[in-house]
C-alpha positions in Angstrom: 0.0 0.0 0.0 1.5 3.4 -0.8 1.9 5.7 1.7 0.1 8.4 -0.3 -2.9 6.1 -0.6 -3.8 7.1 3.2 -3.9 11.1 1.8 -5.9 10.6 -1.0 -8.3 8.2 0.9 -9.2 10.9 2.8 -9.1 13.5 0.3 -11.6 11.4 -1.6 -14.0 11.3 1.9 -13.8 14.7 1.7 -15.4 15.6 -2.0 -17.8 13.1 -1.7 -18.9 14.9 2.0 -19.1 18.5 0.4 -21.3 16.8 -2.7 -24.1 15.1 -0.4 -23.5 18.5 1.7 -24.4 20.2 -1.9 -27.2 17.5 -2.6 -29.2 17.9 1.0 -28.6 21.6 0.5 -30.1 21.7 -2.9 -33.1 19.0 -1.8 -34.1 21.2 1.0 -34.4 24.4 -0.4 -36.8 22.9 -3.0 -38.9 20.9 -0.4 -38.7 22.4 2.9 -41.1 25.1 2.0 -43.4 22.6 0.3 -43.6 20.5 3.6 -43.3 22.9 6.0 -46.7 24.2 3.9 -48.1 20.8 4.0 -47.8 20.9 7.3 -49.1 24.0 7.7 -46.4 26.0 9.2 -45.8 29.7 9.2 -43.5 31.1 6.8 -41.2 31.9 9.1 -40.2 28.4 8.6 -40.0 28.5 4.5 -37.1 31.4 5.6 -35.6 28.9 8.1 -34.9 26.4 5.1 -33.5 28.7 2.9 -31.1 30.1 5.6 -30.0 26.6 6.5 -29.3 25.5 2.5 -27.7 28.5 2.2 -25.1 28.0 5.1 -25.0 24.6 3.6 -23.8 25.9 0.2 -21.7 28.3 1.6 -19.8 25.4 4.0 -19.3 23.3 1.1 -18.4 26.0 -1.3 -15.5 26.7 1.7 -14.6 23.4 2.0 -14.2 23.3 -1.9 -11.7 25.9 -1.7 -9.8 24.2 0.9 -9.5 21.0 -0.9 -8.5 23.0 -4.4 -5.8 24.7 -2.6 -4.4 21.7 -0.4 -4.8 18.6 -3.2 -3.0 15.6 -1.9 0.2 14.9 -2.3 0.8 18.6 -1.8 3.6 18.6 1.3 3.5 22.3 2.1 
């Protein structure tokens, strides 16, 4: 096993974290305020879902940049 393996393992856990972080994100902001209607909340609580996808997006756009700027195999 090469000893780089252990860097890019973890480097792959990463992406695929910040996609289903970019997935849930998306999914929510499309049916949050469509359940939070079917269940007859206020829309206070439509705003709620947005807020939270955004932070979501803005985490994983973050967490994007990270990863771009320290790719494995980089020794810095």
């Amino acid at each position: 096993m090469n000893a780089d393996s252990g860097k890019t393992g973890a480097y792959d856990r990463r992406k695929r974290r910040v996609a289903l972080v970019i997935a849930a994100a998306g999914l929510l902001a499309i049916f949050g305020p469509m359940i939070a209607g079917a269940l007859g909340l206020a829309a206070d609580y439509d705003l709620m879902f947005y807020f939270a996808s955004l932070a979501a997006f803005v985490w994983a756009f973050a967490a994007a940049v990270r990863m771009r700027r320290n790719p494995p195999g980089d020794d810095d």
